[in-house]
SERO-4910 file (N, C-alpha, C, O; in steps of 0.05 Angstrom, whole numbers):
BEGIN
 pado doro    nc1    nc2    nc3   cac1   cac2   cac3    cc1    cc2    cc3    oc1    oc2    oc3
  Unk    A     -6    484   -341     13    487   -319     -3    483   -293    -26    492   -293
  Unk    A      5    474   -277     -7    457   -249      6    481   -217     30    480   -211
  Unk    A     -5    493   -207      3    512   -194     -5    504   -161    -28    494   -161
  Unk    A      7    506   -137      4    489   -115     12    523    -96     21    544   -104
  Unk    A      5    511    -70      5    530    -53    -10    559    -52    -31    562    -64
  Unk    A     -1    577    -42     -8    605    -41    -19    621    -72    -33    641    -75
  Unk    A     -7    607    -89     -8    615   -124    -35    603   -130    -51    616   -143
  Unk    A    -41    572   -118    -60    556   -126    -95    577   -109   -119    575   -115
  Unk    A    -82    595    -92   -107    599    -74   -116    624    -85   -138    632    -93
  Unk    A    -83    642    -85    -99    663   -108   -112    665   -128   -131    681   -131
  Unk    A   -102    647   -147   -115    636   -175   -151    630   -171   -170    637   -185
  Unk    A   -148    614   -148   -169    609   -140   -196    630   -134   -220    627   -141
  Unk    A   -179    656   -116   -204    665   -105   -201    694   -132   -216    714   -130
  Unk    A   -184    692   -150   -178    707   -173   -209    695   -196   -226    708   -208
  Unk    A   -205    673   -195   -229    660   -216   -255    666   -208   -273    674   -223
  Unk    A   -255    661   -174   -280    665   -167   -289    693   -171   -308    698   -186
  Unk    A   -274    717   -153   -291    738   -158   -286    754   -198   -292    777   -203
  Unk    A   -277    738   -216   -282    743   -231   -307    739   -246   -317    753   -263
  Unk    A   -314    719   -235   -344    704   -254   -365    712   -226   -389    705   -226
  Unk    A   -354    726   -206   -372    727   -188   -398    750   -194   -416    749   -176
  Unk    A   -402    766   -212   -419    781   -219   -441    769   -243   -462    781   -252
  Unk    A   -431    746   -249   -446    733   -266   -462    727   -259   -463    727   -235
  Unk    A   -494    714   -275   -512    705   -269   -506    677   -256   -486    663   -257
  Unk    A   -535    670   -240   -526    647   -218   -518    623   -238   -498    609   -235
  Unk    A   -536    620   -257   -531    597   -281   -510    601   -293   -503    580   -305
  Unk    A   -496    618   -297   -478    623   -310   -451    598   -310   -440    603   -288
  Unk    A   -437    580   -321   -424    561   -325   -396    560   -317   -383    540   -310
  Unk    A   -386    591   -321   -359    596   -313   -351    604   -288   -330    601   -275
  Unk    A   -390    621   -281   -383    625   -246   -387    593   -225   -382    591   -201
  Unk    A   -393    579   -237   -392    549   -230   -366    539   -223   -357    532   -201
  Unk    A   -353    541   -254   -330    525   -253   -301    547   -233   -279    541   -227
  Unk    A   -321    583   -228   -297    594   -206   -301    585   -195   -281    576   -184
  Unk    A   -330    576   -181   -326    560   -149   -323    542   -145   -326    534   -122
  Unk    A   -315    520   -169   -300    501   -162   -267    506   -159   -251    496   -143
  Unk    A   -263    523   -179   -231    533   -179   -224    533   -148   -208    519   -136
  Unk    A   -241    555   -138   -236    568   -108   -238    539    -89   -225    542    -68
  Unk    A   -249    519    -90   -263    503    -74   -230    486    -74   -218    483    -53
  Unk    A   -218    475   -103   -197    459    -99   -182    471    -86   -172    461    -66
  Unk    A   -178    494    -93   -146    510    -78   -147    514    -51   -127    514    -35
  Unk    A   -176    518    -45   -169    516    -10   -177    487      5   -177    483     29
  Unk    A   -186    466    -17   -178    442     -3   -153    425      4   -148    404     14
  Unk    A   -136    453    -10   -104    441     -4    -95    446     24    -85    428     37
  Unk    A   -100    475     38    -89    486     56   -118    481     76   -116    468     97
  Unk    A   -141    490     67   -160    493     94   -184    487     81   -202    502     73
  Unk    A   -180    456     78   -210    445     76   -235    451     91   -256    452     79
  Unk    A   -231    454    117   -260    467    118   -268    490    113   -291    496    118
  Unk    A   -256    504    104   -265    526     91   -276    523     53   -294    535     42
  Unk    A   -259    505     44   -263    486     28   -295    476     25   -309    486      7
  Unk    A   -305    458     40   -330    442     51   -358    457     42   -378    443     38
  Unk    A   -359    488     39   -387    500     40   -390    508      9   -410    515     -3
  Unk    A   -356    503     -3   -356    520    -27   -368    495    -39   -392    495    -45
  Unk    A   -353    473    -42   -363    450    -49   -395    440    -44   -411    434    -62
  Unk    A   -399    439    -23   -426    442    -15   -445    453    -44   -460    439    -58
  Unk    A   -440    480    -46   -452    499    -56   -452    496    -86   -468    507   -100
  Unk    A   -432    479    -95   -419    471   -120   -439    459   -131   -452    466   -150
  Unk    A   -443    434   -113   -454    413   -121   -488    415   -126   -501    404   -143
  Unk    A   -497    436   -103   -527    444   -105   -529    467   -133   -548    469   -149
  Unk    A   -511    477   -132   -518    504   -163   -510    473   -188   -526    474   -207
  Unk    A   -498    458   -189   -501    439   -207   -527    419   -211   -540    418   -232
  Unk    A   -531    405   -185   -554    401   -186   -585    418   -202   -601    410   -219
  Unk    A   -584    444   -189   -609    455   -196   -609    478   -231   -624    493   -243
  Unk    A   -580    466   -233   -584    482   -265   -565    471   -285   -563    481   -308
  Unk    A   -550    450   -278   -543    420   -296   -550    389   -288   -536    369   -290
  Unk    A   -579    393   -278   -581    368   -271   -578    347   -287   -573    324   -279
  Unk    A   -580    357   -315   -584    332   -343   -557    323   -348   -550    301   -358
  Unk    A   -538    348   -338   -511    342   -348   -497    316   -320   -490    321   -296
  Unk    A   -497    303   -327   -489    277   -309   -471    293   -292   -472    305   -271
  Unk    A   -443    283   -318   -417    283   -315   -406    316   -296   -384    321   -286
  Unk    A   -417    323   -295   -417    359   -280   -427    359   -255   -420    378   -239
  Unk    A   -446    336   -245   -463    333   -213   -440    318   -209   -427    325   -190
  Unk    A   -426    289   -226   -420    275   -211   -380    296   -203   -365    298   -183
  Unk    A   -379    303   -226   -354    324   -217   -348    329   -184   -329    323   -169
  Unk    A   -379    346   -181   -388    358   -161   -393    339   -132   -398    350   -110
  Unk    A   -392    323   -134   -402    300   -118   -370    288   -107   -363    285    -83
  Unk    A   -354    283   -132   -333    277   -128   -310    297   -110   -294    287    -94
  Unk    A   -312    318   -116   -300    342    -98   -305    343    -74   -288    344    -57
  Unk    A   -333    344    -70   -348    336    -49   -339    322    -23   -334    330      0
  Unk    A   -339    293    -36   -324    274    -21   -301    270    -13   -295    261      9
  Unk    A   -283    279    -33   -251    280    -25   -242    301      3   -224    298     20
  Unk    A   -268    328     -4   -253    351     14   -274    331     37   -263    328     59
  Unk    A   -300    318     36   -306    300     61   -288    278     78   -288    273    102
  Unk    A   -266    264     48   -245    248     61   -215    263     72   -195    250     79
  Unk    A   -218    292     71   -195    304     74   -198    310    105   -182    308    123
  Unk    A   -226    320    103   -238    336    141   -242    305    157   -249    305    181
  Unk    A   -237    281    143   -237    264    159   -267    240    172   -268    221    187
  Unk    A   -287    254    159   -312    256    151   -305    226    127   -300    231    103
  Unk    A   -306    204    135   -295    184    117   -327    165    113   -332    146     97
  Unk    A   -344    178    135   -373    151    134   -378    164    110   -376    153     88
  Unk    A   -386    197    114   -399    206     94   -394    206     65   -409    207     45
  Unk    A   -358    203     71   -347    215     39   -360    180     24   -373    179      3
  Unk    A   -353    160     40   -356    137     26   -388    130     22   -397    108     16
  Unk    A   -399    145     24   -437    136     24   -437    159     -7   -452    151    -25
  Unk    A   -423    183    -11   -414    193    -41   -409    176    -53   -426    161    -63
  Unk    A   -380    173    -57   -361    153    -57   -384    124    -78   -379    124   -102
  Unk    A   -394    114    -73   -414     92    -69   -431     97    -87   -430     82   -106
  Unk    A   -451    120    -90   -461    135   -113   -450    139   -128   -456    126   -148
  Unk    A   -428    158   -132   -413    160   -161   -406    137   -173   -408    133   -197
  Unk    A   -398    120   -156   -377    101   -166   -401     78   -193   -397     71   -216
  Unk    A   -420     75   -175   -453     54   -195   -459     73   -212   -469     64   -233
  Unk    A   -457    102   -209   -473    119   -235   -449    119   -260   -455    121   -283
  Unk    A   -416    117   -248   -398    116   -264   -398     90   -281   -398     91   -306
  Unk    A   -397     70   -270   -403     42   -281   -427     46   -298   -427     37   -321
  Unk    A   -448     59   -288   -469     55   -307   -471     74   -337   -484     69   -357
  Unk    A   -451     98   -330   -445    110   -354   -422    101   -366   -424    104   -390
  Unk    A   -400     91   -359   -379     87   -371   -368     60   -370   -348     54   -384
  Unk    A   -377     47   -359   -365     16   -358   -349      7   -337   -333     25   -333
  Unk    A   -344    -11   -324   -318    -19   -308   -291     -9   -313   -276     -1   -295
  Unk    A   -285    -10   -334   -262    -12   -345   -247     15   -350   -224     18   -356
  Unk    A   -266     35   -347   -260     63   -359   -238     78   -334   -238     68   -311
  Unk    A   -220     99   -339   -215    109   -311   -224    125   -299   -211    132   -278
  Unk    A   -241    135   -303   -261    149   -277   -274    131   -264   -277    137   -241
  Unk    A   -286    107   -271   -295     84   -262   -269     80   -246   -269     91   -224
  Unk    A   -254     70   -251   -228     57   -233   -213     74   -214   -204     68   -192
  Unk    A   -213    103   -230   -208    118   -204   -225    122   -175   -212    126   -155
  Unk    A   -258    121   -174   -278    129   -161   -264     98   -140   -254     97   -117
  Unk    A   -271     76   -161   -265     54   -146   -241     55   -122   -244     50    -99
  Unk    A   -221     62   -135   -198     59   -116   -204     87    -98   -181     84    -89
  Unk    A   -210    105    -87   -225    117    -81   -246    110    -50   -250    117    -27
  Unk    A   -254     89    -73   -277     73    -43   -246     61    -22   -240     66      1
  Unk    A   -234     43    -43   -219     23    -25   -209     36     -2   -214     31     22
  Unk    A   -193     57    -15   -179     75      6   -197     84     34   -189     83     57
  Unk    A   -222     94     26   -231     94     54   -240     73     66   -243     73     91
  Unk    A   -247     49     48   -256     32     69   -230     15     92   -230      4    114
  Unk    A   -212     20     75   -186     18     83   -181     27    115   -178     13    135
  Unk    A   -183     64    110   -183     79    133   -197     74    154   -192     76    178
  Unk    A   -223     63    137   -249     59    159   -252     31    172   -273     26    183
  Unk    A   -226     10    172   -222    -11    171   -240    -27    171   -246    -41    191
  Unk    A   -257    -31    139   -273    -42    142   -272    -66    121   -284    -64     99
  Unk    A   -261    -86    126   -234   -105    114   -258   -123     99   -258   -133     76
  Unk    A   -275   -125    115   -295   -143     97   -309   -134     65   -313   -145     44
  Unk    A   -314   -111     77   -317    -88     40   -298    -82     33   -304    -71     12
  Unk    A   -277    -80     35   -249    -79     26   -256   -104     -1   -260    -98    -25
  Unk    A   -257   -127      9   -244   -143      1   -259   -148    -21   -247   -153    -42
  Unk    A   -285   -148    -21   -305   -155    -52   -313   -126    -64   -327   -125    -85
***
């Protein structure tokens, strides 16, 4: 079940301080602060921005091997970067995921095609018609 608004934030900061006594490696207090990180990139992305931030570095430094879990992290990243409007940065993400996705999964796959369409959209925003186009 898919839960939006005020429900989506409690849930959120419900997951977090549940796993929040956990060890820092711990996997589930990871995936609370990602919980917490989506729900308030609905209403108040920058508050959003540090959780994510924070996401991505506790992934880095204790699932580095696990690809698919940084690039998660990366991907969150960027969106709450294309949400705050922050569109150079999110697309220089954006750009990385998208060659490490191709390089794990192929063109064809849809996380590949999602990341892709992804780029377009900002370069779109960023009217930058010439990378748009290839």
């Amino acid at each position: 079940q898919s839960f939006h608004g005020p429900v989506k934030l409690a849930l959120g900061w419900a997951a977090w301080k549940t796993y929040l006594g956990r060890p820092e490696r711990d996997q589930f207090r990871c995936l609370g602060m990602e919980r917490l990180g989506n729900a308030l990139r609905e209403s108040r992305p920058e508050e959003a921005l540090p959780v994510f931030e924070a996401s991505l570095a506790f992934n880095r430094r204790y699932w580095s091997r696990q690809e698919d879990a940084v690039l998660t992290a990366q991907a969150n990243l960027a969106t709450c970067l294309s949400d705050l409007g922050r569109l150079d940065e999110a697309l220089v993400l954006q750009r990385v995921i998208y060659a490490k996705r191709k390089k794990m999964l192929g063109v064809s796959h849809e996380d590949t095609i999602t990341v892709g369409s992804n780029i377009a959209s900002s370069l779109i925003k960023l009217e930058l018609w010439d990378d748009a186009k290839t």
